[in-house]
C-alpha positions in Angstrom: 16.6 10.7 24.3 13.5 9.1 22.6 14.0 7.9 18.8 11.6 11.6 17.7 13.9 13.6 19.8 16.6 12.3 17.8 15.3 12.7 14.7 14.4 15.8 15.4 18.2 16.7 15.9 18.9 14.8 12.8 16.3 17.2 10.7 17.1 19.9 12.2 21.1 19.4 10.6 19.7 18.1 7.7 17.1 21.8 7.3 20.4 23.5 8.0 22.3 22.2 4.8 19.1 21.8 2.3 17.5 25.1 3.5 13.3 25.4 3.0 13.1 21.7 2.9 13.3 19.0 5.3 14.4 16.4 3.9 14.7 14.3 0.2 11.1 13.1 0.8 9.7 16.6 2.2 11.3 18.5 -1.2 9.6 15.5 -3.2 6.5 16.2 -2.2 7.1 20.0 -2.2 8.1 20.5 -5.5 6.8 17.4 -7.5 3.5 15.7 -7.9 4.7 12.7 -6.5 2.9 12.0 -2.8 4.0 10.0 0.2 1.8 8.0 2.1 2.6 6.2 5.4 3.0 1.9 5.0 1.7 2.4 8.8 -1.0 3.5 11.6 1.1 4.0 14.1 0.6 7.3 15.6 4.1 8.1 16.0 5.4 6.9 12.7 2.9 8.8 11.1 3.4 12.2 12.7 6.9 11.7 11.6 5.7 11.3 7.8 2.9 13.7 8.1 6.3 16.4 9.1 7.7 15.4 6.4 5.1 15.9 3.7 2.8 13.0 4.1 -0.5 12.9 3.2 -1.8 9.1 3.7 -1.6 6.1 5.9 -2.2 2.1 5.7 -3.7 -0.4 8.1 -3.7 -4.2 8.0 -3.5 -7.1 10.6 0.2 -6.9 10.1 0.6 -3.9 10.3 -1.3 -4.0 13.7 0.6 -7.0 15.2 3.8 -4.2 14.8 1.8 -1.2 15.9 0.7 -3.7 19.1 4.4 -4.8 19.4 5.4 -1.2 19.1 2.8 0.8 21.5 0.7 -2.0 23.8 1.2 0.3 26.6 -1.8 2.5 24.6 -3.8 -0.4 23.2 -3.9 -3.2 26.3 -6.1 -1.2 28.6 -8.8 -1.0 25.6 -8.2 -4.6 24.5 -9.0 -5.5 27.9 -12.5 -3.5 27.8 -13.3 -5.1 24.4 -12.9 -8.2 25.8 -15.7 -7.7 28.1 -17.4 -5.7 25.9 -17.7 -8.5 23.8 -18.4 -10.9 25.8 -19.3 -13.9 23.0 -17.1 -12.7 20.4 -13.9 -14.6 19.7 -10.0 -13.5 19.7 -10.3 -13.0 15.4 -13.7 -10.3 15.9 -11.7 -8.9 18.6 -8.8 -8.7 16.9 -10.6 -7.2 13.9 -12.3 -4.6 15.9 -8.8 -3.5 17.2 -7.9 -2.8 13.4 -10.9 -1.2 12.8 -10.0 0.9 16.1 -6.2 1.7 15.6 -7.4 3.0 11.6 -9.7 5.0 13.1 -7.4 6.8 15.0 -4.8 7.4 12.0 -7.5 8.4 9.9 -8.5 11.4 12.1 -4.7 12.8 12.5 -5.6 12.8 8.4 -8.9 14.5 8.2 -7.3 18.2 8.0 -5.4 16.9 4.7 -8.1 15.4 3.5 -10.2 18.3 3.5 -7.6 20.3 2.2 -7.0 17.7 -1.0 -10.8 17.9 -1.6 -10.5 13.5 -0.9 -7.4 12.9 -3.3 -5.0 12.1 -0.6 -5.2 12.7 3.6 -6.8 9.1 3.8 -6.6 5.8 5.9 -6.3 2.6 4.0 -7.6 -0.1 5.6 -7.6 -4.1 4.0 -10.5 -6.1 3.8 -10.2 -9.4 5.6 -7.4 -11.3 3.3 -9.3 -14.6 4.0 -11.9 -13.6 1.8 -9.7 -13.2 -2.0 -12.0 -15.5 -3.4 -15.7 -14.2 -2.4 -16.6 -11.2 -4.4 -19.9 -9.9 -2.2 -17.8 -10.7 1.3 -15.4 -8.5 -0.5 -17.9 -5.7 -1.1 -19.5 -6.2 2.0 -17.0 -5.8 4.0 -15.5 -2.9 2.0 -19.0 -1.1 2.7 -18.5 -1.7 6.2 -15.2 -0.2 6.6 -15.5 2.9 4.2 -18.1 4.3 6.7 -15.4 4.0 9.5 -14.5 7.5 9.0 -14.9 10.2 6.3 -11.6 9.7 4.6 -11.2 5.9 4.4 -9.6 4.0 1.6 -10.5 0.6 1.3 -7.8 -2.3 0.4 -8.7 -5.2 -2.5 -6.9 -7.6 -3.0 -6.1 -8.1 -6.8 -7.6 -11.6 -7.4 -10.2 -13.1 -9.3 -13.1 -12.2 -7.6 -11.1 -8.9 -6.2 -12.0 -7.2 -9.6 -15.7 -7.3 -9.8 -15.5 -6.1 -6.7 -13.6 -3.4 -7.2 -16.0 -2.1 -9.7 -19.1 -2.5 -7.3 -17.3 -0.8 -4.5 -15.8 1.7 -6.8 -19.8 2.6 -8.2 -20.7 2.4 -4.6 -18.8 5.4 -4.0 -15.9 4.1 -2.5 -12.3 4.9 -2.7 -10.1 1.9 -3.2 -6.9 0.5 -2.6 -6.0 -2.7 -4.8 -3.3 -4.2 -3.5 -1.8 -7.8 -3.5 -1.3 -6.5 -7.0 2.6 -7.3 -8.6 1.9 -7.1 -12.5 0.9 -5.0 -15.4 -2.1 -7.1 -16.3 -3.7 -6.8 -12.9 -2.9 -2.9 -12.6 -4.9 -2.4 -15.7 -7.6 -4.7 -15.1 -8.2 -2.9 -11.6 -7.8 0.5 -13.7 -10.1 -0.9 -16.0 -12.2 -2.4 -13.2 -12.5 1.7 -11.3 -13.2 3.2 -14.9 -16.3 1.1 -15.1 -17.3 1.7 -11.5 -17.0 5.0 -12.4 -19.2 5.4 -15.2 -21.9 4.2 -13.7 -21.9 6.5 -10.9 -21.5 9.3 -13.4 -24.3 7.7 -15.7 -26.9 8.0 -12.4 -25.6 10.9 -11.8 -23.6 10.9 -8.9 -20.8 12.6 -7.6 -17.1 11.3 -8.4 -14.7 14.2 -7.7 -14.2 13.7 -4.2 -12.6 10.2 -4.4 -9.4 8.8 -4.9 -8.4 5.5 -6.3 -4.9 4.2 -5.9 -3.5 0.9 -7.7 -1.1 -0.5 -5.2 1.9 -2.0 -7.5 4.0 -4.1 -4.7 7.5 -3.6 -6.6 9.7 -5.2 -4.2 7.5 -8.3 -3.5 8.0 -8.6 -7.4 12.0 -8.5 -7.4 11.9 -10.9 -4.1 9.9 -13.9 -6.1 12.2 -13.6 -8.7 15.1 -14.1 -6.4 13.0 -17.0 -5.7 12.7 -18.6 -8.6 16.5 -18.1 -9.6 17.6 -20.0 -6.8 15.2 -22.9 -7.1 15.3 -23.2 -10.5 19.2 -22.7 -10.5 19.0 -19.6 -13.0 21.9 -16.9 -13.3 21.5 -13.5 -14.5 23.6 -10.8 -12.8 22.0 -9.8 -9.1 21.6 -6.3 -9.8 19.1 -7.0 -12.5 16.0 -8.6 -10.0 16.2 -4.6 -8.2 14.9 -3.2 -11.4 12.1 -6.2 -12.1 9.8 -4.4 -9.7 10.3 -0.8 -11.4 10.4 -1.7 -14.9 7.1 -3.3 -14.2 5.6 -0.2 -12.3 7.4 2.4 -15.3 5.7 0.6 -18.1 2.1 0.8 -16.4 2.6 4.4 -15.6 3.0 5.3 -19.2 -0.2 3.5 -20.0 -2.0 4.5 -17.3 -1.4 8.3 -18.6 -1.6 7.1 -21.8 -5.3 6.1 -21.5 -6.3 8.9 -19.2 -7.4 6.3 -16.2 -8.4 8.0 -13.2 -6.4 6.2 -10.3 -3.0 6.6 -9.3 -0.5 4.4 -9.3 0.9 3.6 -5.4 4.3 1.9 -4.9 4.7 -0.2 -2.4 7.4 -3.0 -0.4 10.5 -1.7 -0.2 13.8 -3.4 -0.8 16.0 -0.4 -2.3 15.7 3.4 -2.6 14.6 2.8 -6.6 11.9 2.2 -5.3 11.4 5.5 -4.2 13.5 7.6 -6.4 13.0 6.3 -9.7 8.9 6.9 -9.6 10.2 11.1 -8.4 8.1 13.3 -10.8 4.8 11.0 -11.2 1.6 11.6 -10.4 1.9 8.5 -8.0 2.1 7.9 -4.5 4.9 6.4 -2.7 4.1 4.4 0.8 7.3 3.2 2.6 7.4 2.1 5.4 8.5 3.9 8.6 12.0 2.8 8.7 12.6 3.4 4.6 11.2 7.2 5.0 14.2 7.3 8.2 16.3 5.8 5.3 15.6 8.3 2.5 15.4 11.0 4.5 18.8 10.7 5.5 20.5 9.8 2.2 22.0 12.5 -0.1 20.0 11.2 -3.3 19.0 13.9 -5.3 15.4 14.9 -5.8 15.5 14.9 -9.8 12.1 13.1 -11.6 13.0 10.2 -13.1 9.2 8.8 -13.6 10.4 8.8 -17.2 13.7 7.5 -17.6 13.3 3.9 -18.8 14.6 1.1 -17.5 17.9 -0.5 -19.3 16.4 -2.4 -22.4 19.1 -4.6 -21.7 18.3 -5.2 -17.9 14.4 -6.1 -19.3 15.5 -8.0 -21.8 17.5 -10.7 -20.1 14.7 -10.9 -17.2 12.3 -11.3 -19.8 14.2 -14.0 -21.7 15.3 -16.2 -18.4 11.9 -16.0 -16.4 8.5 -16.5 -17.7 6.9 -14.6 -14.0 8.7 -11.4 -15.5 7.5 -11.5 -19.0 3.9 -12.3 -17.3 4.1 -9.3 -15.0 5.6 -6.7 -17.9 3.5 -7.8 -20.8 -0.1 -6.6 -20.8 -1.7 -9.8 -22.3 0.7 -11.5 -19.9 -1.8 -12.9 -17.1 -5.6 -13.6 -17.4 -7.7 -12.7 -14.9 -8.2 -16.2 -13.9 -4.7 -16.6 -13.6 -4.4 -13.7 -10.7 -5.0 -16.2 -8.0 -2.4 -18.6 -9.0 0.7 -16.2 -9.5 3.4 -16.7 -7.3 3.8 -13.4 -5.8 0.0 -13.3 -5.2 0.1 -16.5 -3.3 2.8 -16.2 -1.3 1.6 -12.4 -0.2 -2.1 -13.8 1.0 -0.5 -16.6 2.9 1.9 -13.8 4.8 -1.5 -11.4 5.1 -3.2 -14.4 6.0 -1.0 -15.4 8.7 -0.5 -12.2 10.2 -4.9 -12.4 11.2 -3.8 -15.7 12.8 -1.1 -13.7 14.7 -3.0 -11.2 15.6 -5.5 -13.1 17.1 -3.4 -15.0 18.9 -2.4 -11.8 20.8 -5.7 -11.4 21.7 -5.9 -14.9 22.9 -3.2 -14.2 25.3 -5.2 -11.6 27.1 -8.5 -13.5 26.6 -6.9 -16.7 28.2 -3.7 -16.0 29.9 -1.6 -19.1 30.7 -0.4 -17.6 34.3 
């Protein structure tokens, strides 16, 4: 039996006992404002959120390297032919053009919910070349580039120092985008901050701004996990249940402002470690993106569906984090982290050297078909 067939057995018991919905995440996005999006292109994976109330997906050289891992029986055959279609390029243009290939065939599966949200949701998200953080106009260039890959593209930035002016150029180029590499209150409003004024002048020329869709990408878990970092290098104890709720305090507090101040981008929450994750941002005009195997996860828990988008965190819980680790009170405190400080943050360097090393993995599948060994 393959793994849809079984879920579809699994849904089918789980229909029986909730009724009209699905499943926790199908009622979420049925009765909430709260969206789910898809942290993956893979065709299957994405029919199986799109059944369950998905309305987005995400691509990225890692994300490719376990699409490629997961379904090389559709991809080798065309690898092949780019290979000598592209007879001078090398195995990292290759591999680029097989992201720029595998999100173009996600984003179409979309295009019906994108023309049915009028270009709020229903779209791809693709990341810019990580290698780039630090080059504002390769940034927007490549951005450019990939938006016209298909109608309903999203384009990924990462949250670094030159990431924000080129946020704002892409964003008055018309372009929806995706921060991301983004852990901290201070960046989330500086992108916010960074889309309003992209946004202006648009609407100053007089061009159109209803039809896109901003998201903030707030990477929660990657958040808790530097924390866990720090207290075991730096021999700190606090009690372990406290780093799960570092990442959601974090994403909370910029919610409130962000509705506060009338921003127009949504907040997105993103890496995984616990169903909080999930079920505390229930009832926000957000956008959830796990990950195949977390969606699986939810789906077959009996947590209720209840909004908790504004239920604060424990004071107590943000108060010890904030008193035994400086990264915390950075991330949760709006003055917390200059923009020139984006780059250096812990969380930020450690995620561009993973993102970074997956393009180096990637093409180093390609290189095994451009140069077998046997």
């Amino acid at each position: 039996m393959s793994t849809l067939e079984q879920l579809d057995r699994t849904e089918q018991r789980s229909t029986e006992k909730k009724g009209v919905y699905k499943s926790p995440l199908h009622e979420m996005t049925q009765t909430t404002p709260t969206c789910l999006w898809n942290d993956s292109a893979s065709i299957e994976e994405l029919t199986y959120s799109i059944e369950h109330g998905g309305v987005g997906a995400t691509c990225n050289p890692v994300i490719v390297l376990s699409v490629l891992k997961k379904e090389m029986a559709l991809w080798k055959d065309r690898i092949r032919s780019l290979i000598t279609e592209m007879p001078t390029a090398t195995e990292d243009q290759i591999g680029w053009q097989v992201v720029r290939e595998i999100s173009i065939k996600a984003a179409s599966l979309l295009e019906p919910i994108f023309e049915q949200h009028k270009g709020r949701n229903g779209r791809l998200s693709i990341q810019t070349d990580p290698r780039l953080y630090r080059d504002t106009k390769a940034i927007v260039d490549q951005t450019i580039e990939f938006s016209k890959l298909a109608p309903n593209i999203i384009v990924k930035i990462p949250v670094t120092r030159a990431g924000i002016p080129a946020i704002e150029e892409a964003t008055y180029r018309g372009v929806s985008i995706n921060a991301t590499v983004s852990f901290t209150l201070p960046q989330a409003i500086a992108v916010a901050e960074a889309v309003e004024r992209g946004l202006k002048r648009r609407e100053q020329e007089g061009k159109d701004t209803t039809t896109m869709g901003p998201v903030c990408t707030i990477m929660v878990g990657r958040l808790d996990d530097w924390l866990k970092a720090v207290a075991e290098k730096e021999n700190i104890t606090t009690d372990p249940g406290y780093f799960e709720w570092a990442g959601v305090a974090v994403f909370k507090k910029a919610y409130q402002i962000f509705q506060e101040r009338g921003y127009r981008i949504r907040l997105l929450s993103a890496a995984f470690r616990n169903h909080m994750h999930w079920s505390e941002f229930i009832g926000g005009d957000v956008v959830i993106s796990p990950p195949y195997a977390w969606q699986v996860r939810y789906n077959a828990s009996d947590i209720a569906v209840t909004p908790r988008i504004d239920k604060p965190v424990d004071p107590k819980i943000v108060d010890e984090l904030s008193k035994k680790f400086v990264d915390f009170r950075r991330a949760y405190t709006e003055d917390g982290l200059a923009i020139d400080a984006f780059d250096s943050y812990g969380p930020t360097r450690r995620t561009l050297r993973q993102f970074i090393a997956g393009c180096g993995e990637l093409g180093a599948i390609i290189r095994d078909f451009m140069l077998p060994e046997w």
